[in-house]
MDAnalysis code that builds the backbone (N, CA, C; Angstrom):
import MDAnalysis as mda
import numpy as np

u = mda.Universe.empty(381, n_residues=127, atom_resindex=np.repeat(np.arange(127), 3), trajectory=True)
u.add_TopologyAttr("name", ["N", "CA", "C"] * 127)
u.add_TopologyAttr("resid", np.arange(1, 128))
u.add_TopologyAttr("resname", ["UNK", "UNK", "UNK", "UNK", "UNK", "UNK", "UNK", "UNK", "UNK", "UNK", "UNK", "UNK", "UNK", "UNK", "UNK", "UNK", "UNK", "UNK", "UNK", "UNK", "UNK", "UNK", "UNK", "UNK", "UNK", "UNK", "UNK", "UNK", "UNK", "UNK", "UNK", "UNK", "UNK", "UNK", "UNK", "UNK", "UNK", "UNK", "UNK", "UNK", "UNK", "UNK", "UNK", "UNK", "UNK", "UNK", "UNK", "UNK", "UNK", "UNK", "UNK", "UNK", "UNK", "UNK", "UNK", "UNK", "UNK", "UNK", "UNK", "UNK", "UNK", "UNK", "UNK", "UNK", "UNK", "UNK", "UNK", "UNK", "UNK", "UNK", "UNK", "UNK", "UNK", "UNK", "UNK", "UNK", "UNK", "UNK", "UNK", "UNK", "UNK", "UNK", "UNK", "UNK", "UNK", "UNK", "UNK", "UNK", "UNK", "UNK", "UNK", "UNK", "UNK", "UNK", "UNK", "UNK", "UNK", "UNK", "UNK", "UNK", "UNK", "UNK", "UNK", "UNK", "UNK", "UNK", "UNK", "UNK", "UNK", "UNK", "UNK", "UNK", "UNK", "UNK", "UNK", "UNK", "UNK", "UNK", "UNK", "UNK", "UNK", "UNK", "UNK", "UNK", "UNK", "UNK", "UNK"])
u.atoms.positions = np.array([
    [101.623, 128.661, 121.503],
    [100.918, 128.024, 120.411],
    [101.789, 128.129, 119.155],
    [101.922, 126.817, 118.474],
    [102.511, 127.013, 116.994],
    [101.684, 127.485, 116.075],
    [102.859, 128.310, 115.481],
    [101.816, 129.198, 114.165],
    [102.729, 128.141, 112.871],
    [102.171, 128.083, 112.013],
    [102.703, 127.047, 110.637],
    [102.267, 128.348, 109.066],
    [103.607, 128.269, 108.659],
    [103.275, 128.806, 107.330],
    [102.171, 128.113, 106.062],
    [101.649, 128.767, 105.201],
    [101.155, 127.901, 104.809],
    [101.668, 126.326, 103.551],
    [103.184, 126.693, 103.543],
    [103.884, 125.581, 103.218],
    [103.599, 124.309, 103.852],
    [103.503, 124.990, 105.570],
    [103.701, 123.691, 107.006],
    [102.650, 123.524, 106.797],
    [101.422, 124.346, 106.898],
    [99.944, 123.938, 106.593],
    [99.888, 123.010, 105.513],
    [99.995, 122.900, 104.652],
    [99.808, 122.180, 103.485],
    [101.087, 120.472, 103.633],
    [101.733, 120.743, 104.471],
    [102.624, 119.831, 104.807],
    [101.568, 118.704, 106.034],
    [101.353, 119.596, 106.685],
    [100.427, 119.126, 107.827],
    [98.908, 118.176, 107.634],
    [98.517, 118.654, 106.977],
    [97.019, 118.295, 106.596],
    [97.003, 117.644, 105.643],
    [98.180, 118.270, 104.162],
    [97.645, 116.977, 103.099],
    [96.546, 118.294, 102.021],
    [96.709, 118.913, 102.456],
    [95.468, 119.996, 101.574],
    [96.298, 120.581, 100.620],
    [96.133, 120.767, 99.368],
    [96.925, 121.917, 98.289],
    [96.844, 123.503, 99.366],
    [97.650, 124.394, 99.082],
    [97.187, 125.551, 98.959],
    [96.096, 126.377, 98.572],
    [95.449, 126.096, 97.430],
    [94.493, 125.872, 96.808],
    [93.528, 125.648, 97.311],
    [93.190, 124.683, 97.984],
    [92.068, 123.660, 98.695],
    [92.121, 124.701, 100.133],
    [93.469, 125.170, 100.696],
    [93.718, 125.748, 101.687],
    [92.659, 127.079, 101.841],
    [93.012, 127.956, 100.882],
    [92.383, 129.037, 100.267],
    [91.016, 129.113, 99.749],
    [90.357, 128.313, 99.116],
    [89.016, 128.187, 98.572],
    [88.496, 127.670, 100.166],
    [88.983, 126.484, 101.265],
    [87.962, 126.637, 102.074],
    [87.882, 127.459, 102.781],
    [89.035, 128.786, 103.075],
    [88.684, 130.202, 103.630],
    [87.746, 130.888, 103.002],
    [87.912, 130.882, 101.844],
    [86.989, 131.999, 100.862],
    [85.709, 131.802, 100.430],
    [84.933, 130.068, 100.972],
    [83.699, 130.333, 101.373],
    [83.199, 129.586, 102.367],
    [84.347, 130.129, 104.113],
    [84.288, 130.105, 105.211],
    [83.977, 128.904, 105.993],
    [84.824, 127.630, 105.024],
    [84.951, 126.618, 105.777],
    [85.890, 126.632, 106.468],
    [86.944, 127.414, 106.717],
    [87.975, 127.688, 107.443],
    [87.990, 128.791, 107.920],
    [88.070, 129.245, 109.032],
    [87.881, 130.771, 109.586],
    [89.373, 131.584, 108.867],
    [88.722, 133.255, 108.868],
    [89.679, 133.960, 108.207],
    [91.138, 133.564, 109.319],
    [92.424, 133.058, 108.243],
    [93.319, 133.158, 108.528],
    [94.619, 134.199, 109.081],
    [94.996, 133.723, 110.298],
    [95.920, 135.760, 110.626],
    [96.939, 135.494, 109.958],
    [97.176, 136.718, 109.651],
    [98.549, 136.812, 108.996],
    [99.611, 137.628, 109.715],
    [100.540, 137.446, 109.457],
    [102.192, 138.423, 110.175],
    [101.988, 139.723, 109.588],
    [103.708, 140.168, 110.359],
    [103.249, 141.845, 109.920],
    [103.326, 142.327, 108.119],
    [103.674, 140.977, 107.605],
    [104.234, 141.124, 105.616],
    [102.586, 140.985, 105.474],
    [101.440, 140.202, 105.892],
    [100.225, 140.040, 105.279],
    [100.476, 138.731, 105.115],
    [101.364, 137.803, 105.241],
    [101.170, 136.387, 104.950],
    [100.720, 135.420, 105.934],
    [99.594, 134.302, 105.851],
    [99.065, 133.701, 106.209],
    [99.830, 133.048, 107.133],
    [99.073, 133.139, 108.228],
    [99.832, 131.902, 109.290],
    [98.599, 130.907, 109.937],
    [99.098, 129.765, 109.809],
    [98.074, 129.018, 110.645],
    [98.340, 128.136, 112.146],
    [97.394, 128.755, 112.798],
    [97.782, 127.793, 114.067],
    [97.576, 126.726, 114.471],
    [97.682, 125.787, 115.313],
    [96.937, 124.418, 115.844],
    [95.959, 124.387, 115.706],
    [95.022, 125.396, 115.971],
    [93.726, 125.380, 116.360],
    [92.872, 125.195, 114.637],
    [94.028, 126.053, 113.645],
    [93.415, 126.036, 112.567],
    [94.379, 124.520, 111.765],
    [94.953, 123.969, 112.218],
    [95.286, 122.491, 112.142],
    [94.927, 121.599, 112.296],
    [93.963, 121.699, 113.467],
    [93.032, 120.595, 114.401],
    [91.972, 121.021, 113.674],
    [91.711, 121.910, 113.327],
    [89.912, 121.722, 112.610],
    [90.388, 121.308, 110.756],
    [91.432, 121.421, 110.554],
    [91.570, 120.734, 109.520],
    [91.368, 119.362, 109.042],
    [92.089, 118.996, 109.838],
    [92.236, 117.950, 110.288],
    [90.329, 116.896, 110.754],
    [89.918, 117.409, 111.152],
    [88.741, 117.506, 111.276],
    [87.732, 117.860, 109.700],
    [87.799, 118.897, 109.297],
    [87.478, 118.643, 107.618],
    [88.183, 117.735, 106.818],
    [89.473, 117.141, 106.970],
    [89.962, 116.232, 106.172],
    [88.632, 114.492, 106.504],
    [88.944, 114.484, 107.727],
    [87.631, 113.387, 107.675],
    [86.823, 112.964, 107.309],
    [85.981, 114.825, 107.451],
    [84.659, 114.524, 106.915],
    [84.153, 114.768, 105.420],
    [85.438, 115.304, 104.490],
    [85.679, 115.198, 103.180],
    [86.166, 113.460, 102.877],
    [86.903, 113.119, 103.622],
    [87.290, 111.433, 103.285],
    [85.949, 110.448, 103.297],
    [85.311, 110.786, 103.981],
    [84.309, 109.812, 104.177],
    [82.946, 109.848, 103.475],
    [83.132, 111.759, 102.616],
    [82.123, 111.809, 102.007],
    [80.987, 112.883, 102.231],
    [81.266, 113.739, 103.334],
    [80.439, 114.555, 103.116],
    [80.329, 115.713, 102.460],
    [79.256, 115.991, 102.078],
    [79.001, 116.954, 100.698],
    [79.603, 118.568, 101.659],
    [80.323, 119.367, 100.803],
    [80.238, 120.428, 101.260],
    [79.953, 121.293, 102.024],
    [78.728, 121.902, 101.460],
    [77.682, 122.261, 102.178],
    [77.080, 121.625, 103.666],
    [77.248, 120.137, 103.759],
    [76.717, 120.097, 105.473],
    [78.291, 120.114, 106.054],
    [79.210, 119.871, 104.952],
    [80.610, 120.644, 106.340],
    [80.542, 121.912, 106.435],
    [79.825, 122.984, 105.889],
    [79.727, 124.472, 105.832],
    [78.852, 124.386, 106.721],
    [78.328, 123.588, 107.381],
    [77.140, 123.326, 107.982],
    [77.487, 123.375, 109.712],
    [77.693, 122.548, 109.575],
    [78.597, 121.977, 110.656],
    [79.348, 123.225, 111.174],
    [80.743, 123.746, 110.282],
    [81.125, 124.309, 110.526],
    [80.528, 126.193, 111.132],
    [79.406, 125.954, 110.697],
    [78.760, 127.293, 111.409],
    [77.936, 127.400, 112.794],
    [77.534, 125.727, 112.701],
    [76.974, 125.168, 114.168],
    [78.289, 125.426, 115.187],
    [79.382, 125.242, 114.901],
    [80.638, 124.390, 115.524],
    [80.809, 126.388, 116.019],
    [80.845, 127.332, 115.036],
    [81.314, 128.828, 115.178],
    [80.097, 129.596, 116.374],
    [78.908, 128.965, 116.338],
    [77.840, 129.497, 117.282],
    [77.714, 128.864, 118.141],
    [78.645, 128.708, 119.022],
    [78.636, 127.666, 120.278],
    [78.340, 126.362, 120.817],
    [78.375, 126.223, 121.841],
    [77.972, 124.916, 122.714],
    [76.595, 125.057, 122.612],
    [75.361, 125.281, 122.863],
    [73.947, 125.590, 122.623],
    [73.794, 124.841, 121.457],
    [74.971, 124.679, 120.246],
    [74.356, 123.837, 119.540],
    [75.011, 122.678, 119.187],
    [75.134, 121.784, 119.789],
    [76.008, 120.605, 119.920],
    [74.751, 119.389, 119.783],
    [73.720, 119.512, 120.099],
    [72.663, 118.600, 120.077],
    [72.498, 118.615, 117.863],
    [72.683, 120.072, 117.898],
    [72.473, 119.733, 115.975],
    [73.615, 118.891, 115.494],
    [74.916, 119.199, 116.159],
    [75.869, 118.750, 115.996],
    [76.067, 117.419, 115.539],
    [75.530, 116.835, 116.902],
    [75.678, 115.262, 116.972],
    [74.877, 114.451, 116.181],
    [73.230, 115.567, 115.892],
    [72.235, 114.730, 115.056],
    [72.868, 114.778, 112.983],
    [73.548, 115.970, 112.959],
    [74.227, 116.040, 111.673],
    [75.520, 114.692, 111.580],
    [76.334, 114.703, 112.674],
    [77.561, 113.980, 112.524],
    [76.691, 112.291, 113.064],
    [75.759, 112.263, 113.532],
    [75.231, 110.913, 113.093],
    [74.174, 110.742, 112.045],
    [73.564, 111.840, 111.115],
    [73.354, 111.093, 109.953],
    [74.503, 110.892, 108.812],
    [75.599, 111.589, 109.351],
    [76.708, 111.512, 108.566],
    [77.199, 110.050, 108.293],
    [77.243, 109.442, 109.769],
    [78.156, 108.183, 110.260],
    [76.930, 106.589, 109.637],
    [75.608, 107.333, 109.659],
    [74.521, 106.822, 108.952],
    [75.003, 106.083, 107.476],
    [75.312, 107.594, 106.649],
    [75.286, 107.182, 105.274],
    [77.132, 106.228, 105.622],
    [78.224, 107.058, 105.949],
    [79.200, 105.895, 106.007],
    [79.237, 104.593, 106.154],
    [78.232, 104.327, 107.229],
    [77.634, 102.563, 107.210],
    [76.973, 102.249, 106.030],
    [76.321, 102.771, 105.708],
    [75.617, 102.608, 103.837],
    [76.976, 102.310, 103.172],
    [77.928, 103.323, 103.068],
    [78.822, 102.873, 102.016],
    [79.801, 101.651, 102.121],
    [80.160, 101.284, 103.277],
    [80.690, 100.494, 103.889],
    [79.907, 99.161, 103.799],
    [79.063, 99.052, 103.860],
    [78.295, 98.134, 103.568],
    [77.999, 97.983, 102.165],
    [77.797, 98.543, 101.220],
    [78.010, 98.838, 99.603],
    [79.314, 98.312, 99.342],
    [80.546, 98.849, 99.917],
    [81.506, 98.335, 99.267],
    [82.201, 97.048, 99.939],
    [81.545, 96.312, 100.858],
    [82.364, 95.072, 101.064],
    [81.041, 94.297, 100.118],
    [79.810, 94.357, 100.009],
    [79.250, 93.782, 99.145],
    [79.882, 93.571, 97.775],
    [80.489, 94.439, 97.212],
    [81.296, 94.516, 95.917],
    [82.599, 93.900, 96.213],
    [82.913, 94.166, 97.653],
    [84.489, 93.492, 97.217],
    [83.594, 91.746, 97.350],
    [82.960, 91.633, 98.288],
    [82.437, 89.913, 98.055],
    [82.446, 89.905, 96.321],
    [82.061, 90.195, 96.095],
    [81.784, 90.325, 94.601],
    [82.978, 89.744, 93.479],
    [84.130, 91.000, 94.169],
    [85.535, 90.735, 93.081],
    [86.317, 89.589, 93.803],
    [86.305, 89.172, 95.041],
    [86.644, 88.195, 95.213],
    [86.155, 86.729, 94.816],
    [84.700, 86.775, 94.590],
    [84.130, 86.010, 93.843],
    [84.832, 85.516, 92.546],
    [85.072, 86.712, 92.095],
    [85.278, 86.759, 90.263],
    [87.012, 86.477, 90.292],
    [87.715, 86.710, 91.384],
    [88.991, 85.883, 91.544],
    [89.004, 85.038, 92.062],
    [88.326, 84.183, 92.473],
    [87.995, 83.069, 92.836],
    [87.277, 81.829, 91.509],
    [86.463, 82.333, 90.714],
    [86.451, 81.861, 89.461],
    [87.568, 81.677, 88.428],
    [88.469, 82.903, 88.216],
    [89.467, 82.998, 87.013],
    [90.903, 82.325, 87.625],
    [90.418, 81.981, 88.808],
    [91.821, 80.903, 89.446],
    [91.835, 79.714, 89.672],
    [90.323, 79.428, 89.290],
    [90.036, 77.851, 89.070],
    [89.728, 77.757, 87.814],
    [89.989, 78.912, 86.745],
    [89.717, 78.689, 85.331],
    [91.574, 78.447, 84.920],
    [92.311, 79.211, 85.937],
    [93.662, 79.023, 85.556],
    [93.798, 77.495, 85.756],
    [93.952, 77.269, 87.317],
    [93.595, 75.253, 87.562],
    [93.490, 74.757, 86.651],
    [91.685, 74.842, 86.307],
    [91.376, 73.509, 84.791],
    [92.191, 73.831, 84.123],
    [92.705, 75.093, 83.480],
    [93.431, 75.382, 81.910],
    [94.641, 74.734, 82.096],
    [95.618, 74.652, 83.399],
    [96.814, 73.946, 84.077],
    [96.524, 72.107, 84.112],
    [95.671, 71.918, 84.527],
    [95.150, 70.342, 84.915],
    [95.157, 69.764, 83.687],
    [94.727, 70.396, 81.991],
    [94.401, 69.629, 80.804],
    [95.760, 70.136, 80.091],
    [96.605, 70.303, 80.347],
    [98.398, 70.695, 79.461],
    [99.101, 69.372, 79.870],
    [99.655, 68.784, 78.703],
    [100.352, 67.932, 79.010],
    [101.755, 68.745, 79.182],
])
């Protein structure tokens, strides 16, 4: 198994150090091992669930139900039924937003679609 410093960690995922550290310190990331100096090493395993919080931070979920999640995910298979009912009201609200924002882009395409037939007429009346 590869172990990654947390340079490679932060290379890997896209997370500050920072971001790295605060989601250990209120256990969205399981405690990290460290070598024999005390410095942090992270493995695949703590790559792949990153990777996995990077998602469900991209798409919007609040904190707390990834702290959520993530404690369902630490107490086994037994709870995979909460799992799926959390990660589909999740995928719930994503269709909400997704649907919110192509409504708006209809919207700005609209409004470039106006100011390019305002360019036209303003072009059509120049001698």
């Amino acid at each position: 198994m590869a172990v990654y410093t947390p340079a490679e960690a932060v290379e890997e995922t896209g997370f500050s150090l920072d971001t790295l550290r605060y989601y250990e310190r209120i256990g969205l990331l399981e405690r990290i091992g460290r070598n024999a100096a005390g410095q942090r090493r992270f493995t695949d395993d703590d790559i792949g669930w990153l990777g996995m919080i990077r998602c469900l931070r991209d798409t919007g979920m609040p904190i707390a139900e990834m702290l959520r999640f993530a404690a369902l995910t630490r107490q086994g298979d037994h709870t995979i039924p909460e799992r799926i009912e959390l990660l589909e009201a999740h995928d719930r609200a994503v269709e909400r937003q997704l649907d919110d924002l192509q409504t708006k882009q209809g919207a700005i395409k609209r409004k470039i679609g106006y100011y390019k037939d305002v360019l036209a007429m303003d072009r059509a009346f120049t001698c």
